[in-house]
N, C-alpha and C positions, 0 to 999 in steps of 0.2 A: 529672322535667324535661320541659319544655313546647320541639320541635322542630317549624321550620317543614317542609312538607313540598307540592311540585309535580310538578304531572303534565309530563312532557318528552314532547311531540310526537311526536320525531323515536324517541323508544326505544319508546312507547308503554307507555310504565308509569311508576308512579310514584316520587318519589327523596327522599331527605332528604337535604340537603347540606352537613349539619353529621355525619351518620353519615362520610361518606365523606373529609370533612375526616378525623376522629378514627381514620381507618382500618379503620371497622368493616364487619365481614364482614356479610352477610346475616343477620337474626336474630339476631347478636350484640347480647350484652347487658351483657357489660363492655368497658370501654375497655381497648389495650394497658398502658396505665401501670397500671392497677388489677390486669390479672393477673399483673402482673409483683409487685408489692407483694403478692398474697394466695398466692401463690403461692411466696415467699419467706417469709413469716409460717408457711404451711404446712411448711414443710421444716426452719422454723426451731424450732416450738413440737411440742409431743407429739404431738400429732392432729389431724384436721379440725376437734373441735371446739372444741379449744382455739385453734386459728388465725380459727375465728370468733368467740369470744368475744373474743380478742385485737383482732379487726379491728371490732369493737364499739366497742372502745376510744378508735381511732385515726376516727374516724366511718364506717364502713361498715356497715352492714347488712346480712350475706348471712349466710347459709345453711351448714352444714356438708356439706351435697351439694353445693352451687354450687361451692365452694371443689374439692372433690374432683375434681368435675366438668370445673372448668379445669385442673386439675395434670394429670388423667389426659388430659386432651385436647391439652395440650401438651408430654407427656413424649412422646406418640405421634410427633406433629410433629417433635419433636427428634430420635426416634429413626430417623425414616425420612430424617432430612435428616444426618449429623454435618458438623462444622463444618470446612470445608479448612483456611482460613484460621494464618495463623501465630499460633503467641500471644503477647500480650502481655510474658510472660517467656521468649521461646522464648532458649533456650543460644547461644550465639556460638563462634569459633574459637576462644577460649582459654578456655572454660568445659566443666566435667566435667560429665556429664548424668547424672545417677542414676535409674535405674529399679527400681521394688520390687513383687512379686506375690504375691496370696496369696488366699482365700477365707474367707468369713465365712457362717454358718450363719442361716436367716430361715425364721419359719413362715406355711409358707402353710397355704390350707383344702386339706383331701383330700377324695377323689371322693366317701368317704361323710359328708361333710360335710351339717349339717344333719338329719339322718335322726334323727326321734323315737324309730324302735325302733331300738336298738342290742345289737349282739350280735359276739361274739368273731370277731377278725377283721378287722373294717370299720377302715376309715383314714378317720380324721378329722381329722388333721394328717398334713401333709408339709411336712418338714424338706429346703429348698433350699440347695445351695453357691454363693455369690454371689459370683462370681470378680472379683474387685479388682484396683485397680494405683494408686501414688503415683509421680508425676514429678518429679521437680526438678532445679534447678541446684546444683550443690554450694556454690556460692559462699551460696546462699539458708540454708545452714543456719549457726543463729548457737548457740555454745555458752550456754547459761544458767549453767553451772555445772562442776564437774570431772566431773558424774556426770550430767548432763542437757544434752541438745541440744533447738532449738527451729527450726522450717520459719519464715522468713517468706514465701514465697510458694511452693504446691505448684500439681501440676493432678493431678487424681483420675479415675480411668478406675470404673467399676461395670458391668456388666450383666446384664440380667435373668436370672432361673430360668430352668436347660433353657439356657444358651450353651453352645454345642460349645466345647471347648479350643478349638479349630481358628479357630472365629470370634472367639473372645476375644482371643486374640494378633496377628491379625487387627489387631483394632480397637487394642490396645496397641499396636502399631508405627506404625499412622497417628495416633494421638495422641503417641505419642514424633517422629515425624518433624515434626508442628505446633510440638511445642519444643524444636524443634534437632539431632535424629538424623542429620542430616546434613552441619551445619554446625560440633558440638561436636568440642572437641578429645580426648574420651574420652568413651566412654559404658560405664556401670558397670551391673552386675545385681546384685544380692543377691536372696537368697530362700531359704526354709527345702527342708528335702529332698522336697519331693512331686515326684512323678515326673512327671505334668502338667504343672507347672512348667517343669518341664526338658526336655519334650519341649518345649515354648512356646519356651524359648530356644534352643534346638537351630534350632526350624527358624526364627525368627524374627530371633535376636540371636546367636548364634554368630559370626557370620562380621564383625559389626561392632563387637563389647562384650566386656568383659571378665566373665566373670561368677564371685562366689562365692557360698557356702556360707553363709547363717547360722549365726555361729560358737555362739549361746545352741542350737540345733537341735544342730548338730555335739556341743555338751554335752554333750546328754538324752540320746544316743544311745550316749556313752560310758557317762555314768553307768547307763543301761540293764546296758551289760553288767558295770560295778565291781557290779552288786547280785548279779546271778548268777553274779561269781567268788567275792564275800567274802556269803556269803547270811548271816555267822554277825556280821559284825563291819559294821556301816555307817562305823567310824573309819577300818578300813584302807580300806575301796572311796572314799572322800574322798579318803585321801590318796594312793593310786592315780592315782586320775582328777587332781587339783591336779597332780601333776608333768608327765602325760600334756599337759595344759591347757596349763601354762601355756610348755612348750615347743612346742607345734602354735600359742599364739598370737603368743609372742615372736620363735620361730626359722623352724621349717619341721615341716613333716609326718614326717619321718624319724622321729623317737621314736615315733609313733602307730604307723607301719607296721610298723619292725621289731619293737615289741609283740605285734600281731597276729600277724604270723607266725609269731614264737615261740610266742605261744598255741599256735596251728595246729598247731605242728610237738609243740608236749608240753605239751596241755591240765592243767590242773590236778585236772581228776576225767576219768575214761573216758565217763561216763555221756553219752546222746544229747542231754539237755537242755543241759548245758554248749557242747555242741562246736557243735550248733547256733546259737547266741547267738551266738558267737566268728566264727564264719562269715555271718551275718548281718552282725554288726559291719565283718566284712574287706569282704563284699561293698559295701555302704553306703558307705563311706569310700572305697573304690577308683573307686566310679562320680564321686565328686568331687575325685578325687584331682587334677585342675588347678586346685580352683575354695577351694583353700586356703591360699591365698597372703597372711593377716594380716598377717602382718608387713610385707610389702608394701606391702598397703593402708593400716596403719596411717603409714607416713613421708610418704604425700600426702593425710593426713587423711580415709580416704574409709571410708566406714561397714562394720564388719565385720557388722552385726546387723541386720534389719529393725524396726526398735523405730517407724520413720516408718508403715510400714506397717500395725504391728499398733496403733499408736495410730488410723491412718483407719479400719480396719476396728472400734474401737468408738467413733468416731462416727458409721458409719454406723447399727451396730445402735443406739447410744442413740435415734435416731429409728424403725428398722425392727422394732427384737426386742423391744417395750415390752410390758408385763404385757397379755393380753389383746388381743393385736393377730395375727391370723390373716388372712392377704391373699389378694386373689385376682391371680389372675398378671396381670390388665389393670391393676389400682391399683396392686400393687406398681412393674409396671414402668413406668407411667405416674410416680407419685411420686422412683424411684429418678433416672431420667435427668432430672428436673427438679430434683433435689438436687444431682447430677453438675453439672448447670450452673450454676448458684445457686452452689456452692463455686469453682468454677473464672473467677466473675464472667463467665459468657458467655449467660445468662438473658437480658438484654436482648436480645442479638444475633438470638437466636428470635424476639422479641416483633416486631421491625424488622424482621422477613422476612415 
């Protein structure tokens, strides 16, 4: 494209006055519209290059650097700026505000990365925890079926490799407060039992949120220890654990606990490996012993599992954990917080700043 272009007197250099119409920064060489569009194609298709061959398609012509090059240039922007603003779904006074956390594993390069001569020892991949979170309104979740729910409208928290807890929750409360943390007439936590977790709600949501236990986690935890009472029969540790079950999720905790204790009190073998498990078991369950209240939850509809959350943490990875995809922490986090946005439709909003 052919732009006129004059010398201005009074600045003493020269101008293009259709760049500055289009917004363009200095040596900028796409327009905002365009890297919002290639930068959406990116987040959307496998990789760079499929997002440029994609953008082939649609008439563009760029590069699978170029492309990389905007996303990581504008995850940076986003990430130095986050958005105050309320959002668009933010929760009202008679809306329940659900909040969900958890972490998703992503390979980056490691410091012996590259290195021709290899030899026992060297890290060549590092494996990062990429600390997540799904927001929503309760009223946004619509049942598909008697065994399936479905999000119409979520907002997705992510950030990069190497986040402290500390900054993560952090950032989850001011993205929970943009939809409605303060205005909602209940705000709910679920999440599995990592201790992280819980220290995040402790100092973050305790004081304003309700929070439970992922009841599928609460399971595995039992079933952990039906294996090492009945090591000889996997029918009785079923039917063990179902009774265990299905009173912790219909009634109350009481049958779980007084179990335990009885364990406790006259284990079924002497041996250390036993009594250990059992005490594990007690200790585990006692640290959430407020945060089990299904039955509860289940009369106001509100989720006793993170099934929301672990469905976003594999959409994140269907784009981040792809065969042969090893990042370095400037792309990754460049691309991740321009995904972050792109999902939460507030991509533009960057683009107009």
């Amino acid at each position: 494209m052919r732009a006129h272009k004059g010398y201005n007197p009074e600045r003493k250099k020269w101008i293009v006055p259709i760049r500055k119409a289009w917004g363009l920064a200095p040596n900028q060489r796409l327009t905002p519209g365009l890297q919002r569009r290639l930068c959406s194609t990116a987040v959307e298709t496998g990789s760079f290059e499929k997002a440029s061959l994609l953008a082939a398609e649609w008439g563009c012509i760029v590069s699978d650097d170029a492309i990389r090059s905007c996303a990581v240039a504008l995850g940076k922007q986003a990430l130095d700026a986050p958005l105050a603003t309320a959002c668009a779904n933010q929760a009202g006074r008679n809306d329940v505000l659900v909040v969900m956390m958890d972490g998703w594993m992503a390979r980056h390069r490691g410091q012996d990365w590259g290195k021709k001569k290899r030899c026992e020892g060297q890290e060549r991949i590092h494996w990062h925890k990429i600390k997540s979170a799904v927001i929503y309104r309760l009223k946004d979740q619509a049942q598909v079926n008697p065994k399936r729910r479905a999000l119409l409208a979520k907002h997705v928290v992510a950030l990069p490799a190497e986040t402290d807890p500390v900054d993560f929750g952090q950032r989850v409360k001011h993205e929970a407060r943009r939809m409605g943390l303060g205005t909602a007439r209940l705000v709910y936590v679920v999440m599995d039992g990592g201790i992280w977790l819980w220290n995040i709600f402790d100092d973050r949501f305790k004081q304003c949120a309700v929070g439970t236990l992922d009841f599928y986690h609460a399971s595995q935890h039992l079933h952990t220890l039906a294996a090492e009472l009945f090591p000889e029969s996997k029918n009785e540790a079923r039917t063990w654990c179902k009774k265990i079950l299905h009173a912790l999720k219909h009634h109350s905790p009481r049958k779980l606990f007084q179990t335990l204790a009885d364990l406790l009190a006259n284990p079924p073998r002497p041996d250390a490996k036993t009594i250990t498990a059992i005490q594990n078991a007690e200790d585990y369950f006692d640290a959430h012993r407020t945060h089990m209240d299904y039955s509860g939850a289940a009369k106001f509809g509100l989720p006793i599992g993170s099934g929301s959350m672990e469905s976003q943490c594999s959409q994140f990875q269907n784009r981040f954990k792809r065969r042969g995809q090893f990042w370095t922490k400037k792309g990754f986090a460049g691309l991740l917080e321009v995904a972050v946005r792109h999902q939460n439709g507030e991509l533009r909003s960057l683009l107009a700043a």
